[in-house]
Backbone atoms as SQL, in Angstrom:
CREATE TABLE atoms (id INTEGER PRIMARY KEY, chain TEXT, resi INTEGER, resn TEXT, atom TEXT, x REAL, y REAL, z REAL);
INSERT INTO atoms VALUES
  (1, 'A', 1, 'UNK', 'N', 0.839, -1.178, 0.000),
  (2, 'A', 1, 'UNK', 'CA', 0.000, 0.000, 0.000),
  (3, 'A', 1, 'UNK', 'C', 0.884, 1.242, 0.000),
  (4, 'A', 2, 'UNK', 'N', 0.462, 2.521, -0.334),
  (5, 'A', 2, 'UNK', 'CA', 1.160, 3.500, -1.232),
  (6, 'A', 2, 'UNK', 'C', 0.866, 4.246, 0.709),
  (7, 'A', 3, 'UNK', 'N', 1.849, 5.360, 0.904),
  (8, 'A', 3, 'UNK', 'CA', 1.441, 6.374, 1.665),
  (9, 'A', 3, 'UNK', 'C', 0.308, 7.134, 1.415),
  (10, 'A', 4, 'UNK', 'N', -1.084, 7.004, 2.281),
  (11, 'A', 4, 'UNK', 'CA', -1.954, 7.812, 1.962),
  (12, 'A', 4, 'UNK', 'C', -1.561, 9.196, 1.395),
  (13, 'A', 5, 'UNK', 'N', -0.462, 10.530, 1.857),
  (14, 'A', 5, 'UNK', 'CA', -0.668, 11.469, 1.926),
  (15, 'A', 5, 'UNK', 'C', 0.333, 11.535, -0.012),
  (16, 'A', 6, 'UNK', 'N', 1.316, 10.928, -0.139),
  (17, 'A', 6, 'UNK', 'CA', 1.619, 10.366, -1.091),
  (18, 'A', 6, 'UNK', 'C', 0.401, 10.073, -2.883),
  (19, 'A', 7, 'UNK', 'N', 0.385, 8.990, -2.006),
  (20, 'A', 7, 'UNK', 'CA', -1.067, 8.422, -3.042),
  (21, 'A', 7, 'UNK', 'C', -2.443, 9.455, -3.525),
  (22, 'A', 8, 'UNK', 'N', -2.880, 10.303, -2.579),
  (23, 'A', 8, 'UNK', 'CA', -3.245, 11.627, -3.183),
  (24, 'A', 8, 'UNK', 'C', -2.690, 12.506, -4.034),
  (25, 'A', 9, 'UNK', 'N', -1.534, 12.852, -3.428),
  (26, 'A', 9, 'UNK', 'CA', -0.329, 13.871, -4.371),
  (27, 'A', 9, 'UNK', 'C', -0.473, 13.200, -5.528),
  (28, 'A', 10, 'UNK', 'N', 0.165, 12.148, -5.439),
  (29, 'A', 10, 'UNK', 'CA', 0.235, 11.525, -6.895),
  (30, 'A', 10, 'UNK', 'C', -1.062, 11.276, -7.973),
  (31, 'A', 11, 'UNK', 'N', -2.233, 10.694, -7.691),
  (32, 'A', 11, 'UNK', 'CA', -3.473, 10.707, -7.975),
  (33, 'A', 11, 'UNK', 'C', -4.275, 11.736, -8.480),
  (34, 'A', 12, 'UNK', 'N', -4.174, 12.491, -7.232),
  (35, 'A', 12, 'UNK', 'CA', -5.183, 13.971, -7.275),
  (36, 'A', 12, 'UNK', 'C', -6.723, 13.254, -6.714),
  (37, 'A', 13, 'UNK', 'N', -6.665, 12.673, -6.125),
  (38, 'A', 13, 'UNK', 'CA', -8.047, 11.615, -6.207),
  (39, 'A', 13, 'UNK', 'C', -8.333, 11.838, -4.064),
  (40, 'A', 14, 'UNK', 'N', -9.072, 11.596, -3.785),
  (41, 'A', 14, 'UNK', 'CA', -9.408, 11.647, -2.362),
  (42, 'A', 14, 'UNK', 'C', -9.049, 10.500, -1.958),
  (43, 'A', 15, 'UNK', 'N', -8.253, 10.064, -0.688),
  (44, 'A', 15, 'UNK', 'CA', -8.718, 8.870, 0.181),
  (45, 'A', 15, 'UNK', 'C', -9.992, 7.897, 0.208),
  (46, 'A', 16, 'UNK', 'N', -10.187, 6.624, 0.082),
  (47, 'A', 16, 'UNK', 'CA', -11.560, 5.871, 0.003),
  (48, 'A', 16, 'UNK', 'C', -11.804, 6.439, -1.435),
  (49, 'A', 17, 'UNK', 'N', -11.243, 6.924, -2.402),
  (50, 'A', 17, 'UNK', 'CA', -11.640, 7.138, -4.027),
  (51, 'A', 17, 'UNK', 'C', -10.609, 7.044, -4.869),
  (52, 'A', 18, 'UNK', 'N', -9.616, 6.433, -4.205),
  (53, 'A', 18, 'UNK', 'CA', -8.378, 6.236, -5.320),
  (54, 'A', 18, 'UNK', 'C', -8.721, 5.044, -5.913),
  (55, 'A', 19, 'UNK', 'N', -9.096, 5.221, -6.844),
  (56, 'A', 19, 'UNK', 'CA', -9.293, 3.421, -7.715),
  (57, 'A', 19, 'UNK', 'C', -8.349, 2.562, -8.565),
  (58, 'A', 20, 'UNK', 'N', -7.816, 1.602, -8.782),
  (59, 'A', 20, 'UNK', 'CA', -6.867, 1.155, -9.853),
  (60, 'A', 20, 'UNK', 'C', -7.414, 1.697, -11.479),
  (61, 'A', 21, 'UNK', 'N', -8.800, 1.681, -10.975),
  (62, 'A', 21, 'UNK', 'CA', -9.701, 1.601, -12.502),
  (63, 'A', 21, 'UNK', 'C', -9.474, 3.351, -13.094),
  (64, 'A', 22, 'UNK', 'N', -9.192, 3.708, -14.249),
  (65, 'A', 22, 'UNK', 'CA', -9.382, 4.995, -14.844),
  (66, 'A', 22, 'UNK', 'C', -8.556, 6.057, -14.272),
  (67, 'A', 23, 'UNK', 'N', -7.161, 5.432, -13.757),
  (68, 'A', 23, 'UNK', 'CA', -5.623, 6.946, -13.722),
  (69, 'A', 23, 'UNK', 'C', -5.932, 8.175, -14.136),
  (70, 'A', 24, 'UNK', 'N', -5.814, 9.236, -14.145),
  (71, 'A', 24, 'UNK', 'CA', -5.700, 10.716, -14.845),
  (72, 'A', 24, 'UNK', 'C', -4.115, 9.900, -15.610),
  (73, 'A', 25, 'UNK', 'N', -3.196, 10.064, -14.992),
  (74, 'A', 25, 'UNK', 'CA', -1.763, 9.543, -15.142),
  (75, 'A', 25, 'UNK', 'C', -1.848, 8.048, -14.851),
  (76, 'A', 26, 'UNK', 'N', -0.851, 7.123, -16.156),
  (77, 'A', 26, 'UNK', 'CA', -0.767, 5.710, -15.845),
  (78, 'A', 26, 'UNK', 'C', 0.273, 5.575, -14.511),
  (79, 'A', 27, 'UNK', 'N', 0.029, 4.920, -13.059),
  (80, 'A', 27, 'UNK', 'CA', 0.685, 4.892, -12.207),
  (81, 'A', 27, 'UNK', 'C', 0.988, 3.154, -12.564),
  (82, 'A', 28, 'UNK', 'N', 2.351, 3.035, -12.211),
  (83, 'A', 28, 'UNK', 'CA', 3.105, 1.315, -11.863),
  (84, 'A', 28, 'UNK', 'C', 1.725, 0.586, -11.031),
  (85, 'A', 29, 'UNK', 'N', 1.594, -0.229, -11.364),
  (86, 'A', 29, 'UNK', 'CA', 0.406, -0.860, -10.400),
  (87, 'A', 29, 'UNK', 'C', 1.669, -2.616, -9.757),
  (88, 'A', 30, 'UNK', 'N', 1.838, -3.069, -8.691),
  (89, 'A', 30, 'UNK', 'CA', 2.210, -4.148, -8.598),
  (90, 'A', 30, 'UNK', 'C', 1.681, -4.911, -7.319),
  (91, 'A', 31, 'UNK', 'N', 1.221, -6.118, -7.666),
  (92, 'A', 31, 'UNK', 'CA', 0.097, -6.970, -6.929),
  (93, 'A', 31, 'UNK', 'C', 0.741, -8.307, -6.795),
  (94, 'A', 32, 'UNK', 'N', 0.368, -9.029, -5.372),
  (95, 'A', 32, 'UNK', 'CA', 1.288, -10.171, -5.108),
  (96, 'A', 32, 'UNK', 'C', 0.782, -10.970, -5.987),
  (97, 'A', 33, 'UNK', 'N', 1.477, -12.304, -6.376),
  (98, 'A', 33, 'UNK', 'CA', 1.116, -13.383, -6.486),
  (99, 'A', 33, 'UNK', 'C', -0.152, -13.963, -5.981),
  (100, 'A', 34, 'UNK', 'N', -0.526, -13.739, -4.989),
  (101, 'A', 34, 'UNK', 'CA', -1.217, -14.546, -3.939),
  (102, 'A', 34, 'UNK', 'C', -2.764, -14.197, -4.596),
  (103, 'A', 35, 'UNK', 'N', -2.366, -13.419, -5.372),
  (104, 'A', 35, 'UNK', 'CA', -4.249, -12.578, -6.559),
  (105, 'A', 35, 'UNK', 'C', -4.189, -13.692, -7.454),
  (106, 'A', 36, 'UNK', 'N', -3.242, -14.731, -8.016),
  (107, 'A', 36, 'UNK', 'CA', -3.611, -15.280, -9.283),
  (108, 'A', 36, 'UNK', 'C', -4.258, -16.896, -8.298),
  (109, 'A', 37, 'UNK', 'N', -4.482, -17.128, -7.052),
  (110, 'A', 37, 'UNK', 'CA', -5.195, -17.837, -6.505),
  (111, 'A', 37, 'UNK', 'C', -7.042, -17.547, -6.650),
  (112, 'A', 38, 'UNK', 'N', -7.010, -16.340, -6.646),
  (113, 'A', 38, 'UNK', 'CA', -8.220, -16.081, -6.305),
  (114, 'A', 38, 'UNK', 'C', -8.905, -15.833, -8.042),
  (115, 'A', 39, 'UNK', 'N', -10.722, -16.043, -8.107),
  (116, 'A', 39, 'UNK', 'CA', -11.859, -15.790, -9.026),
  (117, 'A', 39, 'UNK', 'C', -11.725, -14.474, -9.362),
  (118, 'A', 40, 'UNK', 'N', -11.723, -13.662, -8.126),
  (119, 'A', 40, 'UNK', 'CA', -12.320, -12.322, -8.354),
  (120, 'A', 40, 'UNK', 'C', -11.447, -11.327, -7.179),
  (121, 'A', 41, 'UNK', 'N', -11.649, -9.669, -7.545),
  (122, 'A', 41, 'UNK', 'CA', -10.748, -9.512, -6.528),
  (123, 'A', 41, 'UNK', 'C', -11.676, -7.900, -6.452),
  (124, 'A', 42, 'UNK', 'N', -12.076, -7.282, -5.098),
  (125, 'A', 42, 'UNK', 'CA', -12.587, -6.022, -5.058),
  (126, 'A', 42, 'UNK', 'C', -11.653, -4.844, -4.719),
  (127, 'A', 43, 'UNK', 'N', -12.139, -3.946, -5.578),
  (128, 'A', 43, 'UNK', 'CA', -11.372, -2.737, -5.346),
  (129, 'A', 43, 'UNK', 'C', -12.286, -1.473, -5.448),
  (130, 'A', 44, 'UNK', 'N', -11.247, -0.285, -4.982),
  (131, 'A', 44, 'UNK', 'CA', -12.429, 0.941, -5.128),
  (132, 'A', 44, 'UNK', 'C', -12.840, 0.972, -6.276),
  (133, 'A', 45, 'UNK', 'N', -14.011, 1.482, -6.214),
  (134, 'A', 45, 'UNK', 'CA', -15.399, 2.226, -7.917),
  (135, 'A', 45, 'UNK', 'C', -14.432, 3.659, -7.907),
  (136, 'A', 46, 'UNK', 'N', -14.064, 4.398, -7.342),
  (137, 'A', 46, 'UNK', 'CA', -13.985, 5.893, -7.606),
  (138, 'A', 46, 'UNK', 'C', -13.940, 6.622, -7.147),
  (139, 'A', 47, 'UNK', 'N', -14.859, 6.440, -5.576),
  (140, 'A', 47, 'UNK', 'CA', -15.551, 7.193, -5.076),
  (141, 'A', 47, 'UNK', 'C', -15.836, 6.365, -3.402),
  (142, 'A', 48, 'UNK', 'N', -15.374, 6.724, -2.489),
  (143, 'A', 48, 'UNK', 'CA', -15.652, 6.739, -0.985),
  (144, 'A', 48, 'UNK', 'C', -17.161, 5.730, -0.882),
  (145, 'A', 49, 'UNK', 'N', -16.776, 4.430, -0.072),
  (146, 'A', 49, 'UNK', 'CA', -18.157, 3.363, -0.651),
  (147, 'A', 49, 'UNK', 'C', -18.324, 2.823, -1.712),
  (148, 'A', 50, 'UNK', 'N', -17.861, 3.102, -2.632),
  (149, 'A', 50, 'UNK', 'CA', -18.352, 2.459, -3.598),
  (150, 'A', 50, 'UNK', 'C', -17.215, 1.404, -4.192),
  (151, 'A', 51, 'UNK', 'N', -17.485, 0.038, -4.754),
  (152, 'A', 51, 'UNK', 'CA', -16.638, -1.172, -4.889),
  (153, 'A', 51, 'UNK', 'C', -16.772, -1.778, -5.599),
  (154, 'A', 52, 'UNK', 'N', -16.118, -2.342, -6.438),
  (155, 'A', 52, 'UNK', 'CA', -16.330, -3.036, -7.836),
  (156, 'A', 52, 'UNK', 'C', -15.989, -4.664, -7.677),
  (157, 'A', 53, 'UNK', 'N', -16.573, -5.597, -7.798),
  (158, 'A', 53, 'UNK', 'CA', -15.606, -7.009, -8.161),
  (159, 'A', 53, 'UNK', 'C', -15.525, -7.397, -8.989),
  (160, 'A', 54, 'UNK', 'N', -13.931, -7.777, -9.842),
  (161, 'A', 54, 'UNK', 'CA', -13.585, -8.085, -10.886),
  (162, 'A', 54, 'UNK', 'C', -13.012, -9.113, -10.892),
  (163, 'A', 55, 'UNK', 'N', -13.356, -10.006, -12.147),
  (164, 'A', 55, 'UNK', 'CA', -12.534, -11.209, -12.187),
  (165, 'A', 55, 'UNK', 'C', -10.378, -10.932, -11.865),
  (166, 'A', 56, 'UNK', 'N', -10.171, -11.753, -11.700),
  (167, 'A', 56, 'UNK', 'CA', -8.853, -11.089, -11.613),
  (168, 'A', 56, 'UNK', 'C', -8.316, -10.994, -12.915),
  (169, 'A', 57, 'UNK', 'N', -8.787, -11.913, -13.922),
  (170, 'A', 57, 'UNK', 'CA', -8.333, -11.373, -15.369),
  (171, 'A', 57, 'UNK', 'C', -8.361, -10.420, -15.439),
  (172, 'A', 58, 'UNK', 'N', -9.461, -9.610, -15.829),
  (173, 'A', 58, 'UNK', 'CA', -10.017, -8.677, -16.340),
  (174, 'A', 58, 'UNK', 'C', -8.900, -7.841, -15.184),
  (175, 'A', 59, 'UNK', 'N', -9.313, -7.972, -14.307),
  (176, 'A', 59, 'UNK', 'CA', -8.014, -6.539, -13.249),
  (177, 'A', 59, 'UNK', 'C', -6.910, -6.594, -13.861),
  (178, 'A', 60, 'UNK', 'N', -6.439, -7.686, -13.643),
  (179, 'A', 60, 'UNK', 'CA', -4.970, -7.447, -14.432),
  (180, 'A', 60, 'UNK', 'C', -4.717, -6.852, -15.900),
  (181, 'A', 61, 'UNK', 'N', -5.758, -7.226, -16.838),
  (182, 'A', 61, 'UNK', 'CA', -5.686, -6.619, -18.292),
  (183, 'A', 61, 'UNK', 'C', -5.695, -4.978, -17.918),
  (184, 'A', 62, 'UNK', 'N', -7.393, -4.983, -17.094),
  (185, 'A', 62, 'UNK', 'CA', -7.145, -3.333, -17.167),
  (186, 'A', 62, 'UNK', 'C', -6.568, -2.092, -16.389),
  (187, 'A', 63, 'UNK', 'N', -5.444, -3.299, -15.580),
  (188, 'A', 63, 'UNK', 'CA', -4.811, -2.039, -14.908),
  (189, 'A', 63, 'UNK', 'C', -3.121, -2.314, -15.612),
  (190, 'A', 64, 'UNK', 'N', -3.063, -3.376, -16.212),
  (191, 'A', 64, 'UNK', 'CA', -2.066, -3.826, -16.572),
  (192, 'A', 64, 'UNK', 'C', -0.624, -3.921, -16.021),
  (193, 'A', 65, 'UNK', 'N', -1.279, -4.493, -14.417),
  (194, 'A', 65, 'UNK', 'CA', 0.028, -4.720, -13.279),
  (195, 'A', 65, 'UNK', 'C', 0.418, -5.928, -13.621),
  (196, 'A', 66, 'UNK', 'N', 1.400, -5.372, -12.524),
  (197, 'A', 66, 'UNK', 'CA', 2.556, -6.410, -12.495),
  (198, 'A', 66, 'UNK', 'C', 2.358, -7.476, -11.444),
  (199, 'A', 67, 'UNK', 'N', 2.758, -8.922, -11.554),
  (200, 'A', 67, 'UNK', 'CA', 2.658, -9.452, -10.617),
  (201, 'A', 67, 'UNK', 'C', 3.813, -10.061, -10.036),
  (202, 'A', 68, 'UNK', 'N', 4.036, -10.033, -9.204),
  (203, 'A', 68, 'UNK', 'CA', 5.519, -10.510, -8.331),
  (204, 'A', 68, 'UNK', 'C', 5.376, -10.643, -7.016),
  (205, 'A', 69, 'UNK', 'N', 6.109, -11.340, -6.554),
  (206, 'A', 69, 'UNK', 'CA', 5.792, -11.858, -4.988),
  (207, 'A', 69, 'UNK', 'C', 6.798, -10.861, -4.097),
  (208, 'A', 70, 'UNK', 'N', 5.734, -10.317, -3.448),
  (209, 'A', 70, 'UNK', 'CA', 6.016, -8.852, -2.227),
  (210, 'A', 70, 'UNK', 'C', 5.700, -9.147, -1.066),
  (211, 'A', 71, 'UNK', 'N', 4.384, -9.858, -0.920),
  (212, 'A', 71, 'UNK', 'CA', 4.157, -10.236, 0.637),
  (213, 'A', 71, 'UNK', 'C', 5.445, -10.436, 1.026),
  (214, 'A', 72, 'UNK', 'N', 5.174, -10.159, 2.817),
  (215, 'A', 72, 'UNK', 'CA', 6.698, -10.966, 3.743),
  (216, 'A', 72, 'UNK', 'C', 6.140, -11.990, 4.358);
């Protein structure tokens, strides 16, 4: 996870509304391994509350991260 105060700067987006989905700017996206276990995976809609679930295909096509093993 990015430094909240960070992850705004960079974004321009509010806390609880930073989404992977639809960048202003393409940001590096990188996600453990431990996602290509799972169907589906939820993330923010956009907007504070609101949540999307996506197959993890589809996440990965449309954010077009990286996957590599980060957990400790």
């Amino acid at each position: 996870m990015a430094d909240p105060g960070r992850a705004q700067q960079k974004t321009g987006y509010v806390l609880g509304g930073i989404s992977p989905l639809g960048q202003r700017t393409g940001i590096p996206m990188l996600v453990d391994t431990t996602v290509e276990q799972l169907d589906t995976i939820i993330v923010s809609g956009g907007q504070r509350g609101l949540s999307l679930e996506l197959r993890v295909t589809d996440f990965l096509e449309l954010t077009a991260a990286r996957v590599a093993h980060i957990r400790r």
